[in-house]
N, C-alpha and C positions, 0 to 999 in steps of 0.2 A: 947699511947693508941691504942688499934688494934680496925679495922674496917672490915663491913662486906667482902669487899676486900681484907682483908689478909688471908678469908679461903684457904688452898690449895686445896680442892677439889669444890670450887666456880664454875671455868670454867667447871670442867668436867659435873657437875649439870647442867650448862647453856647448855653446846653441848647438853646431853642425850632429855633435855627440846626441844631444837631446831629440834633433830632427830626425837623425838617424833610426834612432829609436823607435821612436813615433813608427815610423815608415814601415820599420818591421814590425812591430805591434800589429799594423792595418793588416800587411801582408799573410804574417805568419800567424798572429795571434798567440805569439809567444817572445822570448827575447831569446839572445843566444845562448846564455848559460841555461835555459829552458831545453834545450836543443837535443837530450843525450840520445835522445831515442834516434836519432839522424847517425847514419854511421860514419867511422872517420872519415873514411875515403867521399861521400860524399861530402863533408864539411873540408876538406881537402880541395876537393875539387871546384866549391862555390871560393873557397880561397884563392885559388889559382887562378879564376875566371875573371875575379875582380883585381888580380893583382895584373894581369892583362890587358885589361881593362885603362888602368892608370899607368899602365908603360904607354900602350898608345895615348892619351891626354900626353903624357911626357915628350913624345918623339913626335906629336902635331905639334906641341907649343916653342920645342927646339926650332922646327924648319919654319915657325913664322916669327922667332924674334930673330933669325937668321935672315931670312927675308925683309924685316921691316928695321935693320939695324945703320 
């Protein structure tokens, strides 16, 4: 039976989560669940910016394996 532990890309998940972290530590000097004091709407809106964010990454990497197929 396989277990959450046999994903191969598990660790790599955990480093990006860990770098992530790190990142906003340097930035923010805090983590998100540190956050309350920020209000929804802007924790809403850094949400939306980065969900943004990775639709374009999405719709750039579409038009070049389309391209290089």
């Amino acid at each position: 039976m396989s277990s959450v532990t046999d994903l191969t890309y598990r660790q790599a998940i955990i480093d990006r989560l860990d770098k992530q972290t790190q990142k906003g530590l340097k930035k923010y000097d805090a983590v998100l669940s540190h956050y309350t004091d920020m209000p929804i709407e802007k924790r809403l809106e850094h949400l939306a910016e980065e969900l943004t964010d990775a639709l374009v990454y999405i719709e750039h990497l579409k038009e070049w394996v389309k391209d290089n197929e």
